[in-house]
mmCIF file of the C-alpha atoms, coordinates in Angstrom:
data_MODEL
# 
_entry.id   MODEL 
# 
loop_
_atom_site.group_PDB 
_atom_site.id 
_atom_site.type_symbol 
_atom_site.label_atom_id 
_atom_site.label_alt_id 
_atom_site.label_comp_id 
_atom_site.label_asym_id 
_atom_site.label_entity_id 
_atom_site.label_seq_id 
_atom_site.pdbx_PDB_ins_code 
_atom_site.Cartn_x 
_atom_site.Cartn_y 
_atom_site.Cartn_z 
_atom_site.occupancy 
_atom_site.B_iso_or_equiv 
_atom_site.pdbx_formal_charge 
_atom_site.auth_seq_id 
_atom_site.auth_comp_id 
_atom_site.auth_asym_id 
_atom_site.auth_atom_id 
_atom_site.pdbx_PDB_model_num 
ATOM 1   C CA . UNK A 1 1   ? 10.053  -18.496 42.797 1.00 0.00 ? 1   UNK A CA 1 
ATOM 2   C CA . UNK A 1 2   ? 6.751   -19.962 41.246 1.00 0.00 ? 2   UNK A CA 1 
ATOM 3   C CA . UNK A 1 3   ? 4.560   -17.066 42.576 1.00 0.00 ? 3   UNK A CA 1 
ATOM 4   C CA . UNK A 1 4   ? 2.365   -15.946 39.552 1.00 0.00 ? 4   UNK A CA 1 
ATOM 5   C CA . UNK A 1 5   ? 1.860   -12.828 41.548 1.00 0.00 ? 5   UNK A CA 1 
ATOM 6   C CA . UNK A 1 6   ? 5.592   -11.689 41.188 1.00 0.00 ? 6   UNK A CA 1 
ATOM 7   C CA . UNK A 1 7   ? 5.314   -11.920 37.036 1.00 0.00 ? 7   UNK A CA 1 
ATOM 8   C CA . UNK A 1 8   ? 5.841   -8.698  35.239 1.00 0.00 ? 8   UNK A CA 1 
ATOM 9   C CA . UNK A 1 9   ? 3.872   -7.651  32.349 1.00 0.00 ? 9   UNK A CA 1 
ATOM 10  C CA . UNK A 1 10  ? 5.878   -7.671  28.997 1.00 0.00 ? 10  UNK A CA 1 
ATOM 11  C CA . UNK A 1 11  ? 6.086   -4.407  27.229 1.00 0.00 ? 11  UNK A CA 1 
ATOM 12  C CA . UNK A 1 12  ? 4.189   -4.232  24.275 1.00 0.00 ? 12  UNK A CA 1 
ATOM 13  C CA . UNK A 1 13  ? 6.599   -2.063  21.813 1.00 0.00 ? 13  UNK A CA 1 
ATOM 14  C CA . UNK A 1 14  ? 9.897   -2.875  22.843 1.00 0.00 ? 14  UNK A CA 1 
ATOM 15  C CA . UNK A 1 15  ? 12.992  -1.384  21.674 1.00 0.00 ? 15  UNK A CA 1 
ATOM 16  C CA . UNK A 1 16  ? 15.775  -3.684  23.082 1.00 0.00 ? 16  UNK A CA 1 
ATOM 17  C CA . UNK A 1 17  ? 15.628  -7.384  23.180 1.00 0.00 ? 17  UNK A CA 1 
ATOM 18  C CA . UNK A 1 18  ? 18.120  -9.214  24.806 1.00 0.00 ? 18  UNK A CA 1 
ATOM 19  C CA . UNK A 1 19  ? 18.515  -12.953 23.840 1.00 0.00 ? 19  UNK A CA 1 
ATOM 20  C CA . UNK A 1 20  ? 20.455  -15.164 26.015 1.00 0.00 ? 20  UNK A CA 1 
ATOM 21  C CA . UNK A 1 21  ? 21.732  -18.329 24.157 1.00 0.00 ? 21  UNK A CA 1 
ATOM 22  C CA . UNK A 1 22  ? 24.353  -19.942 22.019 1.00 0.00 ? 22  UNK A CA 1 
ATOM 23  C CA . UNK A 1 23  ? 25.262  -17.533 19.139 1.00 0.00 ? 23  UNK A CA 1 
ATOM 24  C CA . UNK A 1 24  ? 25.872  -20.679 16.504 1.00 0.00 ? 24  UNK A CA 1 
ATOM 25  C CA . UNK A 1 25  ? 22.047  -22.284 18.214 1.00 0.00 ? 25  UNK A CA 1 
ATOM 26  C CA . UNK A 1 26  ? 19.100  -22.596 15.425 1.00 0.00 ? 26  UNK A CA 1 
ATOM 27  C CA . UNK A 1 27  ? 16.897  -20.750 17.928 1.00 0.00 ? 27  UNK A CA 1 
ATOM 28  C CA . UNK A 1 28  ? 18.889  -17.457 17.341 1.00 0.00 ? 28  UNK A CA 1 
ATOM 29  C CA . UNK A 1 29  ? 18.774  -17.690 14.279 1.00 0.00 ? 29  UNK A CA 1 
ATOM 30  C CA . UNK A 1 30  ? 14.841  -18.417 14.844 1.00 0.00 ? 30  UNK A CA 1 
ATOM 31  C CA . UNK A 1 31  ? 14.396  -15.414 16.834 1.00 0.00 ? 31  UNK A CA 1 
ATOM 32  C CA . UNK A 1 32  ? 16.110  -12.910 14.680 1.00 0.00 ? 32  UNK A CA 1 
ATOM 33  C CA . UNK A 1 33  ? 13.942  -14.295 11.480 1.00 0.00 ? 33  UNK A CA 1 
ATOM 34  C CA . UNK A 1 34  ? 10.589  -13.572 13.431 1.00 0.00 ? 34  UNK A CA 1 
ATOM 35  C CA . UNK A 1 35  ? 11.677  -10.060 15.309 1.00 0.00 ? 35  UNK A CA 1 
ATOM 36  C CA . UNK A 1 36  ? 13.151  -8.868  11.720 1.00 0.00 ? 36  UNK A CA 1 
ATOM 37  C CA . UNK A 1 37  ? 9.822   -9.995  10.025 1.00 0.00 ? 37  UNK A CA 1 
ATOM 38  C CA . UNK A 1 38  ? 7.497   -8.838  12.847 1.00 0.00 ? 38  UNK A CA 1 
ATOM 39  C CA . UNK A 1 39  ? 9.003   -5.899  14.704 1.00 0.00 ? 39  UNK A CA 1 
ATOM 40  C CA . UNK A 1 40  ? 12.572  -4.833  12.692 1.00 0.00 ? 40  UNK A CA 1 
ATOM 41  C CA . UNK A 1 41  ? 12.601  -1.595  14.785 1.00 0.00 ? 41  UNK A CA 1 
ATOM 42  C CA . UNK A 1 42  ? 13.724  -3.749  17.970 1.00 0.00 ? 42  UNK A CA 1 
ATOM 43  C CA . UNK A 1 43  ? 17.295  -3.872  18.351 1.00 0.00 ? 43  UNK A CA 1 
ATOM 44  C CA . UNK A 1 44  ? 18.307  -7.349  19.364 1.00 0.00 ? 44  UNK A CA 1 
ATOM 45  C CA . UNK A 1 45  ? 21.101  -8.071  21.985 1.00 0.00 ? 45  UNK A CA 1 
ATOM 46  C CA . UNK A 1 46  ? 23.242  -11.572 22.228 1.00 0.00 ? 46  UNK A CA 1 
ATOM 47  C CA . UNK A 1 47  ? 24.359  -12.274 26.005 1.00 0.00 ? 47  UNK A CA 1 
ATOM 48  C CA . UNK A 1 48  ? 25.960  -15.157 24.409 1.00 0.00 ? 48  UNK A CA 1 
ATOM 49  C CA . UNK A 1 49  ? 26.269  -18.441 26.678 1.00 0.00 ? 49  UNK A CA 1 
ATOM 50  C CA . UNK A 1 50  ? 26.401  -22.456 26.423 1.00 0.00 ? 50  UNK A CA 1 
ATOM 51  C CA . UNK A 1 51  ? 22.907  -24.217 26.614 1.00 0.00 ? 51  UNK A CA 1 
ATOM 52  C CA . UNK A 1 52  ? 24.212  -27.291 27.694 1.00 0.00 ? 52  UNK A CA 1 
ATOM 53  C CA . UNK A 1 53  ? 26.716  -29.085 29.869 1.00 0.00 ? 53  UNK A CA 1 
ATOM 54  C CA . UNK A 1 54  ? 28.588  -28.797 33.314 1.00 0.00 ? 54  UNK A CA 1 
ATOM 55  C CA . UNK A 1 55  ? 29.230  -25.313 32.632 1.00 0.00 ? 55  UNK A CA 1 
ATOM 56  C CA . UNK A 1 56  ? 25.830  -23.772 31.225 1.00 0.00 ? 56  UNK A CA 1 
ATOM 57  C CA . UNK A 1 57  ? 23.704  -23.209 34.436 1.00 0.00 ? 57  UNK A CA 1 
ATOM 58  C CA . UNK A 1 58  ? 26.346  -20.634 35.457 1.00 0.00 ? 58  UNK A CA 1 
ATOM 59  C CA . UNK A 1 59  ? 26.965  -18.850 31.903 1.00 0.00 ? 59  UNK A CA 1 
ATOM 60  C CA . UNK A 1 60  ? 23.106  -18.524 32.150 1.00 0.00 ? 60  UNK A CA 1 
ATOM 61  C CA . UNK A 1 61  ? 22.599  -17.078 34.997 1.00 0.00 ? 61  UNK A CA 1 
ATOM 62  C CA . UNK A 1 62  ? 25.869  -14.692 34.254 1.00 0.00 ? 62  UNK A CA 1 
ATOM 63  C CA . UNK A 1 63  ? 24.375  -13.858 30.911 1.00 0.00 ? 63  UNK A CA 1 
ATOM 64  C CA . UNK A 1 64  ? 20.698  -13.079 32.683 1.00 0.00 ? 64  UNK A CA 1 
ATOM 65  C CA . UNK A 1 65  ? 22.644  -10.491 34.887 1.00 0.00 ? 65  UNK A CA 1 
ATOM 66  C CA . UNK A 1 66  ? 24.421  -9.067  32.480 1.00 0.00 ? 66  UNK A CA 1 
ATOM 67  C CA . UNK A 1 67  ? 21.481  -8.136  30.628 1.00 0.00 ? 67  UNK A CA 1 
ATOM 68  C CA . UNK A 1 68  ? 19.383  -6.969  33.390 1.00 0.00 ? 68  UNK A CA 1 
ATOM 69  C CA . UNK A 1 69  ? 21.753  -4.175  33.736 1.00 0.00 ? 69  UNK A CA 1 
ATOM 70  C CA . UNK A 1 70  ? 22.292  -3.774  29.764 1.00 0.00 ? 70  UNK A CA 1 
ATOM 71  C CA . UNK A 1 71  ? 18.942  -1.687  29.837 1.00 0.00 ? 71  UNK A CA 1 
ATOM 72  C CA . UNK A 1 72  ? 16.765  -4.130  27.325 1.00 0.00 ? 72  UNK A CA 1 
ATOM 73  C CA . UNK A 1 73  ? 13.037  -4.388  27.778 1.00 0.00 ? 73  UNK A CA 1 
ATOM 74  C CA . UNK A 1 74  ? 12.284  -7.675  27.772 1.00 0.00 ? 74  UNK A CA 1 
ATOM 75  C CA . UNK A 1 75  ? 14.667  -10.569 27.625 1.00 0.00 ? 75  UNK A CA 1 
ATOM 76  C CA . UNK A 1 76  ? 14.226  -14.019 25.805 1.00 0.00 ? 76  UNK A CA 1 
ATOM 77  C CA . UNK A 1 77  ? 15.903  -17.103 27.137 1.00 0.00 ? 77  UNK A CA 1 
ATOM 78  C CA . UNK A 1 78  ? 16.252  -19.731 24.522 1.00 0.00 ? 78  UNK A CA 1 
ATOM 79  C CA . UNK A 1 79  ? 17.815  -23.273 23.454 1.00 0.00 ? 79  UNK A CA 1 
ATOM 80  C CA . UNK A 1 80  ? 15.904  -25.179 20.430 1.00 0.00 ? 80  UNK A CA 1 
ATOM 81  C CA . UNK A 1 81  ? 14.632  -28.486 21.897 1.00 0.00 ? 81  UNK A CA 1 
ATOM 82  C CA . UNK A 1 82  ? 17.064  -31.660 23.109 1.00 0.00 ? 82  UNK A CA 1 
ATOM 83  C CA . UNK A 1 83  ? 16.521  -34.290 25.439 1.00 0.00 ? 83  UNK A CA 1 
ATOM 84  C CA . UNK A 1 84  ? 16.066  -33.904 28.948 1.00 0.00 ? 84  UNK A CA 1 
ATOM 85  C CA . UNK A 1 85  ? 19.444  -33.806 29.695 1.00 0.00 ? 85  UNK A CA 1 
ATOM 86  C CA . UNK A 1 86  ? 20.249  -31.343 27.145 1.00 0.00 ? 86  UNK A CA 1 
ATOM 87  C CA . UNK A 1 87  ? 18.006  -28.934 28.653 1.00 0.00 ? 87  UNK A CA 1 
ATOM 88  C CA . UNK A 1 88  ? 19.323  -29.587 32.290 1.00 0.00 ? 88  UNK A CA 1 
ATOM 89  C CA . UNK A 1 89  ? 20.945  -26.117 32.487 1.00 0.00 ? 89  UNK A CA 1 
ATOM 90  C CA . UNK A 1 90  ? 17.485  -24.468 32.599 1.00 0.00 ? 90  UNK A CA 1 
ATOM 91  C CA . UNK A 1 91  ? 16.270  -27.062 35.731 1.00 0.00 ? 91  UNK A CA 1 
ATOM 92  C CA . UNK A 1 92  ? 19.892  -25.429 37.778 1.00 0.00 ? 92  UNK A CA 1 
ATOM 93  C CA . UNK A 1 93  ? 18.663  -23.304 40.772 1.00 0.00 ? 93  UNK A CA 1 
ATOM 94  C CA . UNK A 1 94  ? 21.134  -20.458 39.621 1.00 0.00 ? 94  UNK A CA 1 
ATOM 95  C CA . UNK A 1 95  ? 19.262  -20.011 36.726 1.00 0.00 ? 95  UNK A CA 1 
ATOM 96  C CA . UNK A 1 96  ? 15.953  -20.022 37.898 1.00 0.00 ? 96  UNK A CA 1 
ATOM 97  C CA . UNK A 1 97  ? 17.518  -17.082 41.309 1.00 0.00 ? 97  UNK A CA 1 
ATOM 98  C CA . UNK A 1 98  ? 18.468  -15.324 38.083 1.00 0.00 ? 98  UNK A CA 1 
ATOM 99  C CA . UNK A 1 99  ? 15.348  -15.004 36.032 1.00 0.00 ? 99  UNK A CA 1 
ATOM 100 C CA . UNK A 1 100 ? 13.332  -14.413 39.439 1.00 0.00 ? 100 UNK A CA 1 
ATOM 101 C CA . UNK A 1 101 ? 15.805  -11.424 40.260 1.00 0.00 ? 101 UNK A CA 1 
ATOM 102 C CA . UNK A 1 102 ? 16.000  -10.072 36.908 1.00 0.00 ? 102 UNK A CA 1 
ATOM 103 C CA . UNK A 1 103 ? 14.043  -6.544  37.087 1.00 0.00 ? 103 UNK A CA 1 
ATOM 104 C CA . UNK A 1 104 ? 13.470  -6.865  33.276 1.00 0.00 ? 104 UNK A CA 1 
ATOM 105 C CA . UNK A 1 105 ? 10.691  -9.390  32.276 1.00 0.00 ? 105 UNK A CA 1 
ATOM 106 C CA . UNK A 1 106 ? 12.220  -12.851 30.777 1.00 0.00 ? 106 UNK A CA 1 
ATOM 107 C CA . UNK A 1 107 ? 10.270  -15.307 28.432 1.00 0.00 ? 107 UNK A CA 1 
ATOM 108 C CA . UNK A 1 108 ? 11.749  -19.027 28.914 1.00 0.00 ? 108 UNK A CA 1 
ATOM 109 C CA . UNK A 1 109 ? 11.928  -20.541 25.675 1.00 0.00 ? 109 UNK A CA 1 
ATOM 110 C CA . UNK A 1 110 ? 13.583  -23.734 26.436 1.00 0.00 ? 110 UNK A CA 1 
ATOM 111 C CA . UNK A 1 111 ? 13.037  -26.603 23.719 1.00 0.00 ? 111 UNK A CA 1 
ATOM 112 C CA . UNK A 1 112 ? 9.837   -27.522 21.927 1.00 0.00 ? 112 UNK A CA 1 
ATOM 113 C CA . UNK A 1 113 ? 6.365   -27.783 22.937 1.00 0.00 ? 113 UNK A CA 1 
ATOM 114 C CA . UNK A 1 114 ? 6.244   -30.834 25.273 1.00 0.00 ? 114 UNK A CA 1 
ATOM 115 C CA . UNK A 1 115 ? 9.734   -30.124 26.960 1.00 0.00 ? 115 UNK A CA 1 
ATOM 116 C CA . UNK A 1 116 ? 9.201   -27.951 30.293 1.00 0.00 ? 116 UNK A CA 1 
ATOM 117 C CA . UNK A 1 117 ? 11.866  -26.541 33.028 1.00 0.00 ? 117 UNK A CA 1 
ATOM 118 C CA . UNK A 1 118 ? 11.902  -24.920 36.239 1.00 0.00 ? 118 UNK A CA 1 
ATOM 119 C CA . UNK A 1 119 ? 12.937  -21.713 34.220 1.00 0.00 ? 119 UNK A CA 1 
ATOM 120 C CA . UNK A 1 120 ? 9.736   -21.844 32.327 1.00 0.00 ? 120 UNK A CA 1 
ATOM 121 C CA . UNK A 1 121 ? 7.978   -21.561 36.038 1.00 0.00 ? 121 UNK A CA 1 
ATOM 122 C CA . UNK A 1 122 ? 9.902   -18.837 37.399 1.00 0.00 ? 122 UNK A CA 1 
ATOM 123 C CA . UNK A 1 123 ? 10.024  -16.760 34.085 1.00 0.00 ? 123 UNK A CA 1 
ATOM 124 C CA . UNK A 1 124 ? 7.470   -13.992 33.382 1.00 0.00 ? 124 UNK A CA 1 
ATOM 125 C CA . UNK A 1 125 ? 6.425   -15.905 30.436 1.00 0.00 ? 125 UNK A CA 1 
ATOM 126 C CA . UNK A 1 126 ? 6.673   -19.392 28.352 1.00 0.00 ? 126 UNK A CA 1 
ATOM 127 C CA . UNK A 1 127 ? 6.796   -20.236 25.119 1.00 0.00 ? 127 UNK A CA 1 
ATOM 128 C CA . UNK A 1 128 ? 6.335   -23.454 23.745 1.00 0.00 ? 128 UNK A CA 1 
ATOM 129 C CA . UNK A 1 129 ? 9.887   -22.598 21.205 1.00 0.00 ? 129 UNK A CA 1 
ATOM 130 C CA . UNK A 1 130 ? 12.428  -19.801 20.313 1.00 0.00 ? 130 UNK A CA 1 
ATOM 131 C CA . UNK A 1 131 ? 10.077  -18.650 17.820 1.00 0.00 ? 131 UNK A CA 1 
ATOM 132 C CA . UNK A 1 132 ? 7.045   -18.238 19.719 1.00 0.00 ? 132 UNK A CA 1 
ATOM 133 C CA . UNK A 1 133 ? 9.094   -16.572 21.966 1.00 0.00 ? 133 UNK A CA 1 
ATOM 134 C CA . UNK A 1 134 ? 9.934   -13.819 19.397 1.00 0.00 ? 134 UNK A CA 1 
ATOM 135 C CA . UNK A 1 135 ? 6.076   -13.816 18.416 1.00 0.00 ? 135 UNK A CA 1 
ATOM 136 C CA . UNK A 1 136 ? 4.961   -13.044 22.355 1.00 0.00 ? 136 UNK A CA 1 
ATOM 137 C CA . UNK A 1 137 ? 8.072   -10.549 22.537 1.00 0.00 ? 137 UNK A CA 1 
ATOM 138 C CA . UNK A 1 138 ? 6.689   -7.897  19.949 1.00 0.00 ? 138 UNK A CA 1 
ATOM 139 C CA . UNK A 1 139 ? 3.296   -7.110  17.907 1.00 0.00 ? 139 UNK A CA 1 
ATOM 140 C CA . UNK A 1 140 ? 3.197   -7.407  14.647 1.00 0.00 ? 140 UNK A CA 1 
ATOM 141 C CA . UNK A 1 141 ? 3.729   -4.084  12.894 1.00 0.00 ? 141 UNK A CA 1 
ATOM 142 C CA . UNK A 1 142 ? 1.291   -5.758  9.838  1.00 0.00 ? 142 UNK A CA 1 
ATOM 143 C CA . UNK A 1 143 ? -1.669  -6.212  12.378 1.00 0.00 ? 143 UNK A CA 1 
ATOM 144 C CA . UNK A 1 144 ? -0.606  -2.491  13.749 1.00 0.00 ? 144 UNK A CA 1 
ATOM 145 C CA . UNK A 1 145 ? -0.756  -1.211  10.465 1.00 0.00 ? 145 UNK A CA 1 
ATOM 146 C CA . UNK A 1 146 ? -4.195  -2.652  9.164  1.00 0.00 ? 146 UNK A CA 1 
ATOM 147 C CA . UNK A 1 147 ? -5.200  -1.393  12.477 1.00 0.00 ? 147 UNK A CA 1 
ATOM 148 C CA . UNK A 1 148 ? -3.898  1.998   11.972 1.00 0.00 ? 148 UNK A CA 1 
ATOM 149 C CA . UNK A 1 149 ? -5.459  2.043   8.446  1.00 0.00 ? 149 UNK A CA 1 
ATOM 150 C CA . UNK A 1 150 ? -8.751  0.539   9.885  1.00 0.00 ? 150 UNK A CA 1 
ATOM 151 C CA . UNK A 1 151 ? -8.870  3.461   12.148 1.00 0.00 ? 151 UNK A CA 1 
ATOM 152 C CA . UNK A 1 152 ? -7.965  6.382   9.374  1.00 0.00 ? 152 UNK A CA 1 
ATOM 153 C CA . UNK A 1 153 ? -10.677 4.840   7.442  1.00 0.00 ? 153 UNK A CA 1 
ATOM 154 C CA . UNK A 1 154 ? -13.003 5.384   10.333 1.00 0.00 ? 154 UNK A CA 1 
ATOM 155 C CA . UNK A 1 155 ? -11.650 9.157   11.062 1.00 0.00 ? 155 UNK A CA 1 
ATOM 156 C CA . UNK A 1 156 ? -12.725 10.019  7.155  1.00 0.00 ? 156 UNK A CA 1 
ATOM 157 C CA . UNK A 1 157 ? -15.851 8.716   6.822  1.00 0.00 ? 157 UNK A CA 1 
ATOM 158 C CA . UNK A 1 158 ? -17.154 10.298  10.314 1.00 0.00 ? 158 UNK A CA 1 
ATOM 159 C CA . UNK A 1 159 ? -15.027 13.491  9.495  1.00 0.00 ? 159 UNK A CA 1 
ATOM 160 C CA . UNK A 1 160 ? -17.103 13.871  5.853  1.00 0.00 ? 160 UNK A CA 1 
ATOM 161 C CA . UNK A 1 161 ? -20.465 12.871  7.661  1.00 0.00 ? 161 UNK A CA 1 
ATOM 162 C CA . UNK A 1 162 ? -19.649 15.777  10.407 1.00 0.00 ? 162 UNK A CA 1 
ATOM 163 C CA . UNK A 1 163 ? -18.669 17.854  7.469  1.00 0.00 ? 163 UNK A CA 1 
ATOM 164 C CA . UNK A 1 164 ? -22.102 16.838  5.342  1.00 0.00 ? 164 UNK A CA 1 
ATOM 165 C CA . UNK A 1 165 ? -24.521 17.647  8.081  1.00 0.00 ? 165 UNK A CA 1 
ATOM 166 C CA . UNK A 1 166 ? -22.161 21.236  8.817  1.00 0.00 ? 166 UNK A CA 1 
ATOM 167 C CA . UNK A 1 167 ? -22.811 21.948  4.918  1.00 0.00 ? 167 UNK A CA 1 
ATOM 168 C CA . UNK A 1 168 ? -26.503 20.751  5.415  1.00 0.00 ? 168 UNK A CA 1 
ATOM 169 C CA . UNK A 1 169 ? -26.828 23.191  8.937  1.00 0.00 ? 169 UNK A CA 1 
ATOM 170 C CA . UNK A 1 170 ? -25.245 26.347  7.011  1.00 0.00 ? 170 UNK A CA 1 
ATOM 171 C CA . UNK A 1 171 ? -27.491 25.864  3.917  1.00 0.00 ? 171 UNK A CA 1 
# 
């Protein structure tokens, strides 16, 4: 389940992103926050589930399934942080069969930066919290634009030097 060669690459512009957490949890309304400000294009989509308790480790796992076949790109798997206990549901072997089988790439975003769980092995990424999770899930159409602008920049000034030394050539 650990096997770093079974990891899929994340997509870098995705369209769907399917979130699998509590709909009333801080770390949805983290993720939403950084998609809308980084990437608003991306349509986000709530497998909603409990994070903790007797019960979690098999909404999880339900809600993974469900949006493997709900044709997302990428899917984020999130609870804010807790103690260990809290984040038990993530350490259940049903979870961790369901990221591994999951044909669409899942970031584990389980608590905060010193909290890790057998889902953050198996998943095709980690992040340290929700919101990093977000941040590793899309670019950031400001970078993409500066680059884009960086680039037109370029494409003028060599298009007028080609132009100058045409102009030069034909006089």
């Amino acid at each position: 389940l650990f096997d770093p060669a079974r990891k899929k690459p994340l997509p870098v512009y995705p369209k769907r992103i399917g979130v699998v957490t509590s709909p009333t949890a801080a770390a949805f309304q983290d993720i939403c926050n950084v998609l809308r400000r980084r990437w608003p294009m991306a349509e986000v989509v709530l497998s909603p589930t409990l994070v903790q308790g007797v019960e979690a480790p098999a909404q999880i796992a339900s809600a993974l399934q469900l949006l493997d076949r709900a044709g997302v790109d990428v899917i984020i798997a999130a609870r804010g942080g807790g103690s260990m206990e809290d984040l038990w549901a993530f350490n259940d072997e049903r979870v961790a069969r369901a990221i591994y089988k999951s044909e669409i790439p899942v970031i584990s975003a389980v608590g905060h930066e010193p909290d890790v769980t057998i889902a953050d092995f198996v998943a095709d990424a980690r992040a340290a919290t929700p919101s990093q999770a977000a941040e590793i899930a899309v670019p950031d159409q400001r970078e993409l634009m500066d680059r884009l602008q960086s680039m037109e920049s370029h494409m003028i000034r060599s298009e007028n030097k080609r132009l100058a030394l045409l102009r030069q050539r034909l006089e």
